[in-house]
Backbone as a chain_set.jsonl record, in Angstrom:
{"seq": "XXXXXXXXXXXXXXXXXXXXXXXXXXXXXXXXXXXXXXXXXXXXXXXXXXXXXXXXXXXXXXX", "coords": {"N": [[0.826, -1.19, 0.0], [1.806, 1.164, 0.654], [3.486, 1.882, -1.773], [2.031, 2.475, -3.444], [0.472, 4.329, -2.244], [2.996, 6.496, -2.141], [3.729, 6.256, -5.632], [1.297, 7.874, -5.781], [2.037, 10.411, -4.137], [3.835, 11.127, -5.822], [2.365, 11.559, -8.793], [1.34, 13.524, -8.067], [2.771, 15.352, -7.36], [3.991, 16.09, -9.746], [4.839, 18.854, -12.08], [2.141, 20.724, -12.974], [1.379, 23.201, -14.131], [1.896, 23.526, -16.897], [0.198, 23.712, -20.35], [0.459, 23.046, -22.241], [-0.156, 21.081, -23.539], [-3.042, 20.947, -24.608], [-4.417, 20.739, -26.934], [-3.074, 19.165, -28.887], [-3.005, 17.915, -31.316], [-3.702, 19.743, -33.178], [-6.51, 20.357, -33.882], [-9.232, 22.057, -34.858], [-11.966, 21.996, -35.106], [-13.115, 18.77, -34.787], [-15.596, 17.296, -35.266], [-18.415, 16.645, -37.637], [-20.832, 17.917, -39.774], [-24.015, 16.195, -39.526], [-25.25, 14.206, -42.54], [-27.681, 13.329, -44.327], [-28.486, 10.021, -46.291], [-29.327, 8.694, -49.166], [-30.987, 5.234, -48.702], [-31.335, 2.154, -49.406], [-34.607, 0.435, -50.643], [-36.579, -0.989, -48.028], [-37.806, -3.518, -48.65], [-36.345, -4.022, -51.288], [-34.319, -4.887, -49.195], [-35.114, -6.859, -47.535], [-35.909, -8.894, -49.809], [-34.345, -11.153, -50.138], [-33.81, -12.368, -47.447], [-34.377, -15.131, -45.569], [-35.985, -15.683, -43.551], [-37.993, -13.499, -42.335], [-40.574, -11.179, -41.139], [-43.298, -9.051, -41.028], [-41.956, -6.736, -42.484], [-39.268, -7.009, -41.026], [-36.084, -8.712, -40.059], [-36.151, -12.046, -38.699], [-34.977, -13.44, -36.412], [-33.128, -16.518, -34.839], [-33.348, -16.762, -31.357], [-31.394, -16.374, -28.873], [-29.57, -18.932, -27.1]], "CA": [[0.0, 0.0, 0.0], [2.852, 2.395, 0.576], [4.2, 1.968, -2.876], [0.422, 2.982, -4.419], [0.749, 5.992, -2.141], [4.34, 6.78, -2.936], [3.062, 6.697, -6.434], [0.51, 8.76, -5.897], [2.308, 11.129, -4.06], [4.803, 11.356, -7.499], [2.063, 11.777, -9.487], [0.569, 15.037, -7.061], [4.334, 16.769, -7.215], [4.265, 16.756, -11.093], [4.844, 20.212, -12.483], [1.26, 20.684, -13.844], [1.3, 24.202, -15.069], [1.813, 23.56, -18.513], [-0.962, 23.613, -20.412], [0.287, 23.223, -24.069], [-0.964, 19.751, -25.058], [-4.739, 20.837, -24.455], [-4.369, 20.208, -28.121], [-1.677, 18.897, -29.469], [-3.156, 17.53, -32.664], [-4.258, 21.072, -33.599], [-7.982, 20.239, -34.237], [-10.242, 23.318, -34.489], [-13.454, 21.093, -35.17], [-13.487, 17.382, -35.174], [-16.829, 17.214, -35.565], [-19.116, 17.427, -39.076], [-22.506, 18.068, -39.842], [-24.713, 14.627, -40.212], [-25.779, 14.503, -43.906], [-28.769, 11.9, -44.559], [-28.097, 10.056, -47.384], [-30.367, 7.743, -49.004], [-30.84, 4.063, -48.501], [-32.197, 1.003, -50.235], [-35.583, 0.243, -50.027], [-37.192, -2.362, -46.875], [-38.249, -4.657, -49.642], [-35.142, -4.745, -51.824], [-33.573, -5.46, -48.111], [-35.733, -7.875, -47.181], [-36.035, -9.75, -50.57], [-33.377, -12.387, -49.341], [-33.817, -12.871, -45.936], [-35.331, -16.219, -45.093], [-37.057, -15.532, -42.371], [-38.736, -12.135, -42.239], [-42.097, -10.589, -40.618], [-43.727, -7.638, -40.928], [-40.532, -6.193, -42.421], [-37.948, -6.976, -40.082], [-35.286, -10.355, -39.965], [-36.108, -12.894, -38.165], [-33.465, -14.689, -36.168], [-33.216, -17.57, -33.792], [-32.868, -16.143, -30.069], [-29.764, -17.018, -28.325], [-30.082, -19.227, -25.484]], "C": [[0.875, 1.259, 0.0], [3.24, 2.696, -0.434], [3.262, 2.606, -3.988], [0.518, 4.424, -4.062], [1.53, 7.061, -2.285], [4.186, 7.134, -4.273], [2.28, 7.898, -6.677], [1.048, 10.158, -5.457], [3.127, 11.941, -5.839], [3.997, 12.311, -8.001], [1.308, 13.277, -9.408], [1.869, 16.038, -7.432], [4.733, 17.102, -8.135], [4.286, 18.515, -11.129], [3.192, 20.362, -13.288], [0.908, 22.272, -14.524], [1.499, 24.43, -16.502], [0.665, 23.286, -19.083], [-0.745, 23.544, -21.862], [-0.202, 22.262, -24.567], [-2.761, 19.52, -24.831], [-5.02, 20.475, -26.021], [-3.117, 20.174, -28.951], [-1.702, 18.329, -30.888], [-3.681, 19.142, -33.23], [-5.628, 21.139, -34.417], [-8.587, 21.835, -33.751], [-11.965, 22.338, -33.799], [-13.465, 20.101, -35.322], [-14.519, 16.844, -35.523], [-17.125, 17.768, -36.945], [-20.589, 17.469, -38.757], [-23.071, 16.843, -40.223], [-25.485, 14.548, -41.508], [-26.985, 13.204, -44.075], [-28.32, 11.642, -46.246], [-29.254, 8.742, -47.744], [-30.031, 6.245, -48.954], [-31.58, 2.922, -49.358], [-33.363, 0.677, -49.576], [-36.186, -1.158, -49.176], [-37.251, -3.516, -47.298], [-37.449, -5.035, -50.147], [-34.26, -5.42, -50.53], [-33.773, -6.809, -47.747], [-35.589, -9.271, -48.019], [-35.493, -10.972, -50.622], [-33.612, -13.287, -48.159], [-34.449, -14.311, -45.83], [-36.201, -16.365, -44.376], [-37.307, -13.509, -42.273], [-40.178, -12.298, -41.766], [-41.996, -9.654, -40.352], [-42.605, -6.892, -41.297], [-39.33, -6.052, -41.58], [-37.017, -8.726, -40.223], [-35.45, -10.635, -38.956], [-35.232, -13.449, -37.88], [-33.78, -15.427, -35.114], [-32.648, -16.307, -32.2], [-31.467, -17.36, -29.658], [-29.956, -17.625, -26.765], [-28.52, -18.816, -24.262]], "O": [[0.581, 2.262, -0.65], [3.521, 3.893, -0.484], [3.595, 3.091, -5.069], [0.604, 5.398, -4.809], [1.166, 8.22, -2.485], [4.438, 8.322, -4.471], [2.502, 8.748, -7.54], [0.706, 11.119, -6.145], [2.887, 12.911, -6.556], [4.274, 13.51, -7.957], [0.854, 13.955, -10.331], [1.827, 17.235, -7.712], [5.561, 18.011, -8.203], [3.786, 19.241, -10.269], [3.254, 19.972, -14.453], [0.112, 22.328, -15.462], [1.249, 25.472, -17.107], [-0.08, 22.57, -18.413], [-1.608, 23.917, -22.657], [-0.663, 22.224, -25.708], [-3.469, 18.514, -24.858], [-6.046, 19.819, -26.202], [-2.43, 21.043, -29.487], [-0.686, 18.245, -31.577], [-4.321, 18.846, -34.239], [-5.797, 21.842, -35.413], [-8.436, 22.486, -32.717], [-12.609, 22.176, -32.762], [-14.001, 19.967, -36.422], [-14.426, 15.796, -36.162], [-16.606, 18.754, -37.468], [-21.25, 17.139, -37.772], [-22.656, 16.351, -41.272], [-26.635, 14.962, -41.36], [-26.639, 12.066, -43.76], [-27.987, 12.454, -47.109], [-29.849, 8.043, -46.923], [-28.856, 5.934, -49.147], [-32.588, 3.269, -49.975], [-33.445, 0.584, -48.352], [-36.204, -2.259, -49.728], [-36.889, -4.504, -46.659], [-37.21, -6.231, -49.984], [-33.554, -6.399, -50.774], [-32.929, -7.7, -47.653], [-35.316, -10.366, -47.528], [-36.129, -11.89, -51.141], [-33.597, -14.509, -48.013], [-35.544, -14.176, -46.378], [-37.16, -17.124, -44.519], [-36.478, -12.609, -42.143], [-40.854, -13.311, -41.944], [-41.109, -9.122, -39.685], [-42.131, -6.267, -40.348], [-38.579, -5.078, -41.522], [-37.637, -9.751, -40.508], [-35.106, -9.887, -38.04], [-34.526, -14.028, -38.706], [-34.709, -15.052, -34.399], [-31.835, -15.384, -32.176], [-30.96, -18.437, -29.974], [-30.312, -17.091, -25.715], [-28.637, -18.95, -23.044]]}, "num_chains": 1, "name": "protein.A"}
């Protein structure tokens, strides 16, 4: 337990006034705007499936 708090002390006596890598990748905005885009229709989705109802796949539950 001494060696956790020893540690911990360490990690308390860092120098923490630096403050330059608040970004260090130099991102302004990582973020975009969500664009909708279109999709294939339920039916062409479906048209395969083996098991379907009411538009959705059917699958075995998992025991």
């Amino acid at each position: 337990m001494s060696e956790i708090i020893g540690f911990a002390d360490t990690i308390n006596s860092a120098n923490s006034d630096v403050t330059d890598f608040d970004n260090i990748n130099n991102l302004s905005n990582a973020f975009r705007e969500d664009t909708v885009l279109s999709s294939y229709d339920q039916e062409e989705i479906l048209k395969n499936a083996p098991n379907q109802e009411d538009g959705y796949f059917l699958v075995k539950k998992r025991a």
